[in-house]
C-alpha positions as CSV (number, residue, x, y, z in Angstrom):
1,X,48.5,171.9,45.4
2,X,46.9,171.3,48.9
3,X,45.8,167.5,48.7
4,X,47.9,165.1,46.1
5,X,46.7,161.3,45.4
6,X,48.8,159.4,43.1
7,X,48.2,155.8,42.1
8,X,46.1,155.1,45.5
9,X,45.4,151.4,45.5
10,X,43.0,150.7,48.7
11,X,40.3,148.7,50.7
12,X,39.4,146.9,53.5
13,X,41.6,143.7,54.5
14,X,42.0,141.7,51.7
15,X,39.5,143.4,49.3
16,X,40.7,146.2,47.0
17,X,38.4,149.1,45.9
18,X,40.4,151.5,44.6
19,X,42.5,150.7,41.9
20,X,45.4,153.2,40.7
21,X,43.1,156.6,42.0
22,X,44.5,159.9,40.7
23,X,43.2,163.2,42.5
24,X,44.0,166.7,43.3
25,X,42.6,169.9,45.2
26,X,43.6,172.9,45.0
27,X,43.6,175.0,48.2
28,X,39.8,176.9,48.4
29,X,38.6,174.7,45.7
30,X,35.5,172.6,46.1
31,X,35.4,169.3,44.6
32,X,32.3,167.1,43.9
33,X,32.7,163.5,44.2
34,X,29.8,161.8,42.3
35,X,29.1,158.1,41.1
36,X,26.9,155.2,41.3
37,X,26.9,153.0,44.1
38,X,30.1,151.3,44.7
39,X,32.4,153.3,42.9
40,X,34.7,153.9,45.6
41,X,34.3,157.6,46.5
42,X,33.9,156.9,50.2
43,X,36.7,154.6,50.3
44,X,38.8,157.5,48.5
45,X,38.0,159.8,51.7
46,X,38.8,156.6,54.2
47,X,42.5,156.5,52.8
48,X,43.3,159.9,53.3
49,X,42.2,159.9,56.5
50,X,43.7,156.9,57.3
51,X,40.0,154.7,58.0
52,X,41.4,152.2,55.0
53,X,43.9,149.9,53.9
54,X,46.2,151.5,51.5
55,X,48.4,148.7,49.9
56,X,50.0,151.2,47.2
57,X,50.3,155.1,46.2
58,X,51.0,158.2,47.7
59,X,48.8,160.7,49.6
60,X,50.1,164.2,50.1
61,X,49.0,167.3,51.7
62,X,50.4,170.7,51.8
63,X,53.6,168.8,50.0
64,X,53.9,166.6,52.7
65,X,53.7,162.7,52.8
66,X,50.3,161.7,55.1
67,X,49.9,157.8,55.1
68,X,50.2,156.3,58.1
69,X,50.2,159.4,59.7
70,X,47.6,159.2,63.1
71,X,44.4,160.9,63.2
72,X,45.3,163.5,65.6
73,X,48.2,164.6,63.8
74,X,46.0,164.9,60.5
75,X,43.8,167.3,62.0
76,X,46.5,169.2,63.2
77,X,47.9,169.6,59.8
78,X,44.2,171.3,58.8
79,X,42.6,168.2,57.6
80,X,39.3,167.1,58.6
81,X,36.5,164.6,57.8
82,X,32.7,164.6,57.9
83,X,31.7,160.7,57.7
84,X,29.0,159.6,56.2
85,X,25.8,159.3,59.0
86,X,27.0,162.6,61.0
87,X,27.9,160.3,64.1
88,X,27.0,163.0,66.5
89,X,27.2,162.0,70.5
90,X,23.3,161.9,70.8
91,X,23.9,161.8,74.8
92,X,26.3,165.4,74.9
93,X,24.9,168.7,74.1
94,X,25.5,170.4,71.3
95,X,28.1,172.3,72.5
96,X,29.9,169.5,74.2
97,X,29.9,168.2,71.1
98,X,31.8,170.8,69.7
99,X,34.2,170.4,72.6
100,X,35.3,166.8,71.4
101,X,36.0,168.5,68.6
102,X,38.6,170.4,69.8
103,X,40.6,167.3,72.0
104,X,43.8,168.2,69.9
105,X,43.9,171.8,70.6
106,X,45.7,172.5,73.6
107,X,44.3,175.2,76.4
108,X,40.6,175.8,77.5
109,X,41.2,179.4,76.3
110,X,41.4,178.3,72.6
111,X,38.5,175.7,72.5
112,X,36.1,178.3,73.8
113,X,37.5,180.8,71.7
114,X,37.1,178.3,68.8
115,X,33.4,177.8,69.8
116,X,32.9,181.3,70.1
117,X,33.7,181.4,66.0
118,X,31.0,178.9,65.3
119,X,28.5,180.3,67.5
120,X,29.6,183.8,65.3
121,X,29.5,182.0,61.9
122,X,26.6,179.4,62.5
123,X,24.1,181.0,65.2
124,X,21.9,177.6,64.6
125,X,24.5,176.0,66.8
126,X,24.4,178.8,69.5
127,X,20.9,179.1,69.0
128,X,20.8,174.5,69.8
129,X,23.9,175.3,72.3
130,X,22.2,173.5,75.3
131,X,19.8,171.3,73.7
132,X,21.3,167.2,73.5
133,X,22.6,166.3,69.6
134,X,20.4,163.1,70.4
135,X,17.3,165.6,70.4
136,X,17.8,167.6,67.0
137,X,16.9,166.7,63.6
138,X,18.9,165.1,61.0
139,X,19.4,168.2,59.5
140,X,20.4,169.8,62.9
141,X,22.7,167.0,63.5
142,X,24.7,166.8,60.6
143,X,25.2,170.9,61.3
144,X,26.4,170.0,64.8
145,X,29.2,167.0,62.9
146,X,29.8,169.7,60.5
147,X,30.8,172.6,62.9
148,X,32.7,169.4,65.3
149,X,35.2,169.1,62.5
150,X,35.7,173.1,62.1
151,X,37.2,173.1,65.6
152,X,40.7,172.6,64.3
153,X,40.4,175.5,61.8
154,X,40.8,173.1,58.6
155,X,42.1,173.7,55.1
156,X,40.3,170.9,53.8
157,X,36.9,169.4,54.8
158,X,36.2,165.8,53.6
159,X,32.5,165.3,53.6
160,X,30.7,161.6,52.5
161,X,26.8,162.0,51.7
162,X,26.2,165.3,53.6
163,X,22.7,165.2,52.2
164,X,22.0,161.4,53.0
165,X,18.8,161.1,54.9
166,X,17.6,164.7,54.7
167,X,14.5,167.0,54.2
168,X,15.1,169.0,51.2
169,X,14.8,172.0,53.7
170,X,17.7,170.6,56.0
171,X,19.9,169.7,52.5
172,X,19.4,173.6,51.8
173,X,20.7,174.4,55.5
174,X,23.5,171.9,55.0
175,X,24.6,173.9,51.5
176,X,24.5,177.1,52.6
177,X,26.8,176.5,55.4
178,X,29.2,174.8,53.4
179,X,28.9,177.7,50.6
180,X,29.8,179.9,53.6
181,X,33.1,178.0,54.2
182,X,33.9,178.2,50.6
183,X,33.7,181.8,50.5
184,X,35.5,181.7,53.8
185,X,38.2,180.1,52.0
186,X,38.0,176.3,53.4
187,X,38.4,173.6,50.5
188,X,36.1,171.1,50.4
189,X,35.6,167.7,48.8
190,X,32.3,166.6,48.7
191,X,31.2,163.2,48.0
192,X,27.8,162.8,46.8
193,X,24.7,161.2,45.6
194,X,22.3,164.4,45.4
195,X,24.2,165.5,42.0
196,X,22.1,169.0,41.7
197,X,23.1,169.9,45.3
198,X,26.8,169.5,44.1
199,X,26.8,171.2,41.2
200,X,25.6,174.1,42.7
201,X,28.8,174.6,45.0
202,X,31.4,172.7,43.5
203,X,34.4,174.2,41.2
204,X,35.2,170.9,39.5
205,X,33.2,167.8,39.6
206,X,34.5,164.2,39.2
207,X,32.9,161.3,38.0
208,X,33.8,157.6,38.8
209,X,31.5,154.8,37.8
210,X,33.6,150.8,37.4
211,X,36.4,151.9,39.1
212,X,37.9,154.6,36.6
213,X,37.2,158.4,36.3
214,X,34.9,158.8,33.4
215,X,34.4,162.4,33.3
216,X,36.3,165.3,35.3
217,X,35.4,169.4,34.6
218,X,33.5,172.0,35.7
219,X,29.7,171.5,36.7
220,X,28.2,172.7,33.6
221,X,29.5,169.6,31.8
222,X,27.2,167.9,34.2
223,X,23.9,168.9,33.7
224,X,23.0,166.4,30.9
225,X,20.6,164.0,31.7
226,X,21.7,161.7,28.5
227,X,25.0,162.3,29.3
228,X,24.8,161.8,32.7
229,X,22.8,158.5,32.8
230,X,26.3,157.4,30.2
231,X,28.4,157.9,32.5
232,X,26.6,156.0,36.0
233,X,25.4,153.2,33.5
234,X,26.9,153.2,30.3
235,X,25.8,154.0,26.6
């Protein structure tokens, strides 16, 4: 299994959020995260990458043990994180921004040979190379935070609302290049509001609504409405 949680209890200072959280991924699996407001799936992405207070539980990727460990040495391990708001550096240009991506790789050589890729697999980005991140759309930025965290060559992408704040035209750019790291072989857990984006990508979706999973399958189990407005809301 690529990423373990077992028994995650978590939050921020003296408030807890999660509460005994249970998930898996497989390697090259894509996972949707979906759930009402407040339900903790942000926080779930926050303790794995080390952004929340874990009090209790165990975190574990590629077999290994990660809490506590440091940012840098997450990402060297192949494990990344979109936040939620893409967080672009609306002052750099769009390749500079993939540049900071790449502070933990070591040699010029291998960050220009790593922003060669993107430019190969996303030629939106080459195409924005020069332009400032502070310039581009919302859909354009959240491209640019997207190919950021592909500098390291990840396993597994985190991503929190990828689709927050987008045209439906920008949420279909989004998708596709996420469906081309899929097939590319990149896991992915997605957490999400836009449920029928989702379900379009993801392998298994999971549902958390009052701090408990209330439903976990594949996406066809999801489409619903009755069922769905059950399980954010209750009968």
């Amino acid at each position: 299994m690529l990423l373990e949680i077992e028994g995650l209890h978590a939050g921020y200072g003296k408030t807890e959020v999660l509460r005994d959280v249970h998930l898996h991924i497989a390697a090259g699996e894509v996972v949707g995260l979906i759930g009402p407001n407040g339900a903790g799936k942000s926080t779930i992405c926050k303790s794995v990458f080390g952004l929340a207070t874990v009090t209790r539980g165990r975190v574990q990727f590629q077999g290994a043990d990660t809490l506590g460990e440091p940012t840098h040495t997450l990402l060297a391990k192949g494990l990344a994180y979109v936040p939620q708001g893409r967080l672009v550096f609306p002052s750099l240009t769009v390749e500079e921004n993939l540049r900071m991506g790449g502070y933990t790789l070591r040699g010029r050589g291998v960050v220009t040979q790593r922003i060669e890729d993107l430019y190969e697999q996303f030629p939106q980005l080459q195409a924005m190379r020069r332009k400032r991140a502070g310039d581009l759309s919302g859909g354009q930025q959240q491209l640019v935070a997207v190919g950021r965290s592909l500098m390291v060559s990840p396993q597994l992408l985190m991503l929190d609302e990828p689709s927050l704040g987008l045209s439906p035209i920008a949420c279909g750019e989004v998708y596709q290049a996420l469906r081309s790291l899929h097939e590319r072989g990149v896991a992915l857990l997605i957490v999400e509001q836009n449920v029928h984006l989702v379900l379009a990508i993801a392998d298994r979706v999971v549902c958390r609504a009052n701090g408990e999973v209330r439903a976990e399958g594949p996406p066809t189990d999801f489409h619903d409405p009755t069922r769905m407005r059950e399980l954010y809301f209750g009968a």
